[in-house]
C-alpha positions as CSV (number, residue, x, y, z in Angstrom):
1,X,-69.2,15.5,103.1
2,X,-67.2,14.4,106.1
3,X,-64.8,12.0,104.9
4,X,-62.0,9.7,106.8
5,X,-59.3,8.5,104.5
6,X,-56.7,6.1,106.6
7,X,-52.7,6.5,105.5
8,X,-54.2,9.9,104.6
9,X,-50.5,11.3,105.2
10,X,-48.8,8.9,102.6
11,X,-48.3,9.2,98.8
12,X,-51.9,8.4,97.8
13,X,-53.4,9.9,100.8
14,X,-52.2,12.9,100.9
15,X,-53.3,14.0,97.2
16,X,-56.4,12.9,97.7
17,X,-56.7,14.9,101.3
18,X,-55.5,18.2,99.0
19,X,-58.2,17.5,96.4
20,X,-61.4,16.7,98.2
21,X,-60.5,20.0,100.9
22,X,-60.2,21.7,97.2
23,X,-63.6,20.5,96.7
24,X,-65.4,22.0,100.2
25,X,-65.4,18.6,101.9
26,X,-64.2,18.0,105.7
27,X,-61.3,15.7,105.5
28,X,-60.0,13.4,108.7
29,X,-56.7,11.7,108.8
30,X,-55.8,8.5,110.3
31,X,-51.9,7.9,109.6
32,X,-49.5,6.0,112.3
33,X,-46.5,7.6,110.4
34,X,-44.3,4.3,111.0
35,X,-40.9,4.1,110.3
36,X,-41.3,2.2,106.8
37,X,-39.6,5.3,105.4
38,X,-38.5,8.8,106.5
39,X,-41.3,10.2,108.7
40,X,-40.3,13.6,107.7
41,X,-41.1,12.9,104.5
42,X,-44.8,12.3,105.5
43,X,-44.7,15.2,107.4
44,X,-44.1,17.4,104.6
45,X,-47.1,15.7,102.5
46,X,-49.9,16.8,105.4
47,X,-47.9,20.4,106.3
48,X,-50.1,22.2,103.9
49,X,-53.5,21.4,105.6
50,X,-52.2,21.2,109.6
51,X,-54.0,24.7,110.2
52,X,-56.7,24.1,107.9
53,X,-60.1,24.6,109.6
54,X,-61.4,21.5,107.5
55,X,-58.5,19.1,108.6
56,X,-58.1,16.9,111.5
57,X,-54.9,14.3,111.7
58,X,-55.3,11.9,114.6
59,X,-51.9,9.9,114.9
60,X,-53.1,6.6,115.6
61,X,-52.7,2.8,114.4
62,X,-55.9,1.0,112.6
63,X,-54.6,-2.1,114.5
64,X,-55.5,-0.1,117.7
65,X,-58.7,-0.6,118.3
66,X,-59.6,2.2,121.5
67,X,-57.9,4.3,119.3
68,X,-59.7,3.8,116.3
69,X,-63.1,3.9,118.3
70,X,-62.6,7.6,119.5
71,X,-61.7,8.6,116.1
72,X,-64.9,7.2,115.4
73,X,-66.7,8.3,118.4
74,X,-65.7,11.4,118.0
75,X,-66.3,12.6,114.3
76,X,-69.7,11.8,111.9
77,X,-68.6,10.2,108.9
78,X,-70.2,10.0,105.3
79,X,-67.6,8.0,103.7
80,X,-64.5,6.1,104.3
81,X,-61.9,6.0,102.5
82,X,-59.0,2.9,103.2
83,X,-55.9,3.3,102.3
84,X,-53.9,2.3,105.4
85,X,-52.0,-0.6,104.8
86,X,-48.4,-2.0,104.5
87,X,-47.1,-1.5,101.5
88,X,-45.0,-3.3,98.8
89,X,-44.1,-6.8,97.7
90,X,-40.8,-8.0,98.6
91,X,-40.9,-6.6,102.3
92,X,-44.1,-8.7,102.6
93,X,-42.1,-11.8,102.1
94,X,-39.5,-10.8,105.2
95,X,-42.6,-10.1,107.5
96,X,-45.4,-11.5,106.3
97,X,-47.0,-11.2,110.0
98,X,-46.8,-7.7,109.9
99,X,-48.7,-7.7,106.7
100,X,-51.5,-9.8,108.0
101,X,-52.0,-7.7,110.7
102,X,-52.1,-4.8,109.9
103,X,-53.7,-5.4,106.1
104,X,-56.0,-8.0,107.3
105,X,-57.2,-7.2,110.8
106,X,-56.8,-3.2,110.1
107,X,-59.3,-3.5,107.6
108,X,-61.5,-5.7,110.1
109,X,-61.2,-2.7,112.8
110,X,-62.1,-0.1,110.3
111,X,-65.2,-2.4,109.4
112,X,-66.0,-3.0,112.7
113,X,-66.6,0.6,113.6
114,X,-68.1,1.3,110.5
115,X,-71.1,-1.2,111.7
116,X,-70.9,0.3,115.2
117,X,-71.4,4.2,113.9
118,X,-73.9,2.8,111.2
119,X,-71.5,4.4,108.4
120,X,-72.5,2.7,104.6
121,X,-70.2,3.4,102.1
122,X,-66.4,2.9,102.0
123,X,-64.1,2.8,99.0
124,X,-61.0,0.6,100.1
125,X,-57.7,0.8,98.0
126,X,-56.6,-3.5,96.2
127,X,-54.1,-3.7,94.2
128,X,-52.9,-5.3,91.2
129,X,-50.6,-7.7,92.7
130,X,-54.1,-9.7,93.2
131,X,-54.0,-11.0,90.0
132,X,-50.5,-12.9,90.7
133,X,-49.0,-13.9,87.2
134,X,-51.8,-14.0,85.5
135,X,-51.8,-15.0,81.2
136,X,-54.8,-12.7,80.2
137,X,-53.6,-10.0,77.9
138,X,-55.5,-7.8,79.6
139,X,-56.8,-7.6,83.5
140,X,-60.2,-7.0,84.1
141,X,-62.1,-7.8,87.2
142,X,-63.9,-11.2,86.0
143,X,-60.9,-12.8,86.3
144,X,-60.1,-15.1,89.4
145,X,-57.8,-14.0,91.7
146,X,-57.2,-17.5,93.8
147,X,-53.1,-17.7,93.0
148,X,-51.4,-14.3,94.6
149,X,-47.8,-15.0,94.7
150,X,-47.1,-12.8,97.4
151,X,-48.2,-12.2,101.2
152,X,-48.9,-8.3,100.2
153,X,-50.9,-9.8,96.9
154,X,-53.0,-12.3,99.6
155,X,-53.8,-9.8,102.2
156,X,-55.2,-7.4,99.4
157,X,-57.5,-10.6,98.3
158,X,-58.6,-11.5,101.7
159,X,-59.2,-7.9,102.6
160,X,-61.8,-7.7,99.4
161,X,-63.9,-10.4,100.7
162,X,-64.3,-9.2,104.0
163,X,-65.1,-6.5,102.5
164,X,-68.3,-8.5,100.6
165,X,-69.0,-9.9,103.6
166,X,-69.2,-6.8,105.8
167,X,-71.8,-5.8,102.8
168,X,-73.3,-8.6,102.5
169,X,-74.4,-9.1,106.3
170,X,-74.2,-5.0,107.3
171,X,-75.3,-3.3,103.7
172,X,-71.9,-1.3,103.7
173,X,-72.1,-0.1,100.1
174,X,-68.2,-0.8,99.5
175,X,-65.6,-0.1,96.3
176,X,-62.9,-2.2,95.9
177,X,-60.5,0.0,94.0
178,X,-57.3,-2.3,92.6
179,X,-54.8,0.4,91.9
180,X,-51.8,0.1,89.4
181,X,-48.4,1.0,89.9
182,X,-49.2,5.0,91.2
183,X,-46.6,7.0,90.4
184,X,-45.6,10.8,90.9
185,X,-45.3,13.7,93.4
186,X,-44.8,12.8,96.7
187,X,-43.9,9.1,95.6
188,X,-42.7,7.1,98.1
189,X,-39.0,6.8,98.3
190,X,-38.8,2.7,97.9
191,X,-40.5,2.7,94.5
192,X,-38.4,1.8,91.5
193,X,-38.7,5.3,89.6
194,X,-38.0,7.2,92.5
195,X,-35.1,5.3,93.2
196,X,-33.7,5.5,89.4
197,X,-34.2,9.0,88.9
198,X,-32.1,9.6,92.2
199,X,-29.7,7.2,91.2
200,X,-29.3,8.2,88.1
201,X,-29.4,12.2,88.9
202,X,-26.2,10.9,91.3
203,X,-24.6,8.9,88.5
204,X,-25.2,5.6,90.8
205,X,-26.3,2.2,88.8
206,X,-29.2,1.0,89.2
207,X,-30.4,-2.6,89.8
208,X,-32.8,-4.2,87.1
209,X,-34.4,-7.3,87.9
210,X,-34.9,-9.5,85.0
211,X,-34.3,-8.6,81.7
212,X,-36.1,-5.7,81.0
213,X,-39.4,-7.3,79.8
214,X,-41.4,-7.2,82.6
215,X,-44.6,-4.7,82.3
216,X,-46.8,-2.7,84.5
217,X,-49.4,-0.6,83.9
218,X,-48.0,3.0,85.5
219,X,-50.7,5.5,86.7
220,X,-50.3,8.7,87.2
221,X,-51.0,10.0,90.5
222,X,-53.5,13.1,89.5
223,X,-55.2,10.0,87.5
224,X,-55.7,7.7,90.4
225,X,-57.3,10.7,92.7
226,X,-60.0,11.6,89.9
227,X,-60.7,7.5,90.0
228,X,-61.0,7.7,93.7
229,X,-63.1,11.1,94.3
230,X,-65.4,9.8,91.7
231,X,-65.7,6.7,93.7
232,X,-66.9,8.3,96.3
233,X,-69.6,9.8,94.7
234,X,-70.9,6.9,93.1
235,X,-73.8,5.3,94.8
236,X,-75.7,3.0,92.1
237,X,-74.8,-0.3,93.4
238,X,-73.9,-1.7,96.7
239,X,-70.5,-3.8,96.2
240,X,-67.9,-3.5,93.1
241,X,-64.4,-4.3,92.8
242,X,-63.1,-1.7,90.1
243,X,-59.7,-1.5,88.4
244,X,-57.7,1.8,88.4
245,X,-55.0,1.9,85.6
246,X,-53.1,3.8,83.5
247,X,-53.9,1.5,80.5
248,X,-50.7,1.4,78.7
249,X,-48.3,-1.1,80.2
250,X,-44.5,-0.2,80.0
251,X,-41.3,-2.3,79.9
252,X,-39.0,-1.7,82.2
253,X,-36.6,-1.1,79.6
254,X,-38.8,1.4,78.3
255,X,-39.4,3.3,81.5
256,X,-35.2,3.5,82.3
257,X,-35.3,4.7,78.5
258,X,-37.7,7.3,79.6
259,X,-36.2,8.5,82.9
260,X,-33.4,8.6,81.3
261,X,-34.6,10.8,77.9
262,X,-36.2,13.3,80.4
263,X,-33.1,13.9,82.9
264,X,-30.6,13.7,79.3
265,X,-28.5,11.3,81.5
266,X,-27.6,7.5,80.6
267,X,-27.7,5.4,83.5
268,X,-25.4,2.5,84.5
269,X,-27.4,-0.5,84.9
270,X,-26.5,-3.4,87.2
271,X,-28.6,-6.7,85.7
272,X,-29.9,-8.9,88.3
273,X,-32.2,-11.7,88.8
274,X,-36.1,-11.6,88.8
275,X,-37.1,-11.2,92.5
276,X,-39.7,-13.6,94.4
277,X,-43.1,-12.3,94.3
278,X,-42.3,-9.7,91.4
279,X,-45.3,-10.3,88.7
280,X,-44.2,-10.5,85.1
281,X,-46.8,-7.9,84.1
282,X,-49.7,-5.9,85.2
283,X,-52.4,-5.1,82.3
284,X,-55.4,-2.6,83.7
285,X,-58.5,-3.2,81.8
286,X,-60.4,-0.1,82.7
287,X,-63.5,-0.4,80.8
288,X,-65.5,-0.9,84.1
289,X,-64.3,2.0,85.9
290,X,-65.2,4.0,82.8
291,X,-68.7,2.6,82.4
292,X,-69.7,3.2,86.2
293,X,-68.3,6.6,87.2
294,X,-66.1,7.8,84.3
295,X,-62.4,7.1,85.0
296,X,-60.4,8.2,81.9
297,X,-56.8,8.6,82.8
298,X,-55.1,11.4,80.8
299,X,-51.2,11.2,81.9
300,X,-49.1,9.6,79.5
301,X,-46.4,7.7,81.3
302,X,-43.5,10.3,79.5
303,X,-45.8,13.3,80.5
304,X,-46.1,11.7,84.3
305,X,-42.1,11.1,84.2
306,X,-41.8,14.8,84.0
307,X,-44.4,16.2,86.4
308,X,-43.2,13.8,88.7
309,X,-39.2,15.2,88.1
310,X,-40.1,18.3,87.9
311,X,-41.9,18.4,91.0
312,X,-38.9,16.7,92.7
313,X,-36.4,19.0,91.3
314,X,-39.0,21.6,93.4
315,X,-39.4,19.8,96.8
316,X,-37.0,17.6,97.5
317,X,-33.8,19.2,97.0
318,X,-35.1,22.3,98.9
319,X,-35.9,20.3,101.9
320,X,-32.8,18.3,102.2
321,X,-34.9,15.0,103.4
322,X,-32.4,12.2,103.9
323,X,-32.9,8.4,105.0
């Protein structure tokens, strides 16, 4: 298949550009590499495939619309795969304009070239911040999302009903994937167990927010990219929204105690206050990814804690990337 994935040099998008040119497909990348953190960094992510003959990176924004229409113009799609976006909570609630724009009208762009090129089936990357603070033990996608607690949470929401609208009026045959908490090689260097097992590597404290309590539901990146490649295979109905989880939800107690058991370090914790728009806990009912195309993550969060130091201890200090 010919298949576009947008951010396809980030975290997410890079693994899954490795493992569907593993798989014999023809992979184009859309990534603006912004400033949002070290460019280099996403520079490493794409430097395996630059000379591949089944690769082709265009540099370009999803906001710009010429842009995006020779990338279009230029290439026959099968499937799209959206994961451009701006990412993370609390820098949503310093610029939440930014966030609209690109999260929001992005999304529109990619839609409306989609239509233009007559291209049916995309598989578009939620999150789990949709679901706000919600008091359900578990998360599953029957639940209503109409209380997101912060501007990255609402432009996730939005972007899922255009989505159903674009289906409904075009016939896009659309997945709405609502990730949780990825973590692991090639993690981006703002997410908390990046930044702790730096910190703590360094013998720098780290800050917790809250007590410790708070839960998420930590998927393993490997895990995530066998979700999404079997997403876009599956074809049986026209619009789902689907959550991707690791389906055990750990403290963040817990996960410092893990970090920490793994690198045989204690680390020196500085105690702050819960943060606005931080969730109290994420809980991924996967049962419907399962019953449509499979999913079964198989990373335990202890396992994932290791691959994902390990594969530091590899990479990163070899290439001597700095902010």
């Amino acid at each position: 298949m010919n298949i576009l994935i947008t951010g396809g040099a980030g975290f997410i998008g890079s693994n899954l550009a490795d493992k569907l040119l593993s798989m014999g497909h023809h992979i184009v990348v859309v990534d603006n590499f912004n400033d949002y953190y070290d460019v280099r960094l996403k520079e490493k992510n794409i430097s395996a495939n630059i000379n591949n003959p089944n690769y082709k990176l265009y540099r370009c924004d999803i906001c710009d619309m010429v842009a995006l229409g020779t990338v279009f113009s230029d290439n026959a799609f099968d499937v799209v795969v959206h994961l451009a976006a701006r990412a993370g909570v609390r820098p949503s609630l310093e610029n939440p304009i930014a966030y609209v724009e690109t999260n929001i009208l992005g999304t529109v762009n990619i839609l409306e070239q989609m239509k233009a090129h007559n291209i049916k089936k995309l598989v578009f990357a939620s999150s789990s911040s949709v679901y706000g603070n919600c008091k359900a033990e578990s998360f599953n996608e029957d639940l209503k999302v109409t209380e997101p607690i912060s501007p990255y949470a609402a432009t996730k929401s939005a972007c899922e009903q255009i989505i159903y609208t674009y289906h409904h009026l075009y016939d896009i045959n659309a997945l709405c994937l609502r990730f949780f908490t990825v973590y692991g090689p090639r993690q981006r260097p703002d997410l908390a167990i990046r930044k702790f097992v730096e910190k703590i590597e360094k013998d720098e404290p780290i800050d917790m927010y809250g007590d410790g309590t708070t839960k998420r539901d930590y998927t393993f990146i490997e895990d995530i990219i066998s979700g999404v490649s079997a997403a876009i295979d599956y074809n049986k109905t026209g619009y789902e929204i689907v959550n991707l989880g690791g389906g055990e939800p750990i403290t963040l107690t817990r996960m410092i105690e893990t970090i920490e058991k793994v690198l045989n370090k204690k680390a020196t914790i500085n105690q702050k206050p819960m943060q606005p728009g931080d969730v109290d806990k994420t809980v991924c009912d996967f049962t419907k990814a399962k019953r449509l195309f499979g999913y079964n993550p198989k990373t335990s969060f202890e396992q994932g804690i290791k691959k994902f130091i390990g594969w530091k201890n590899e990479n990163i200090k070899k290439t001597k990337i700095t902010k």
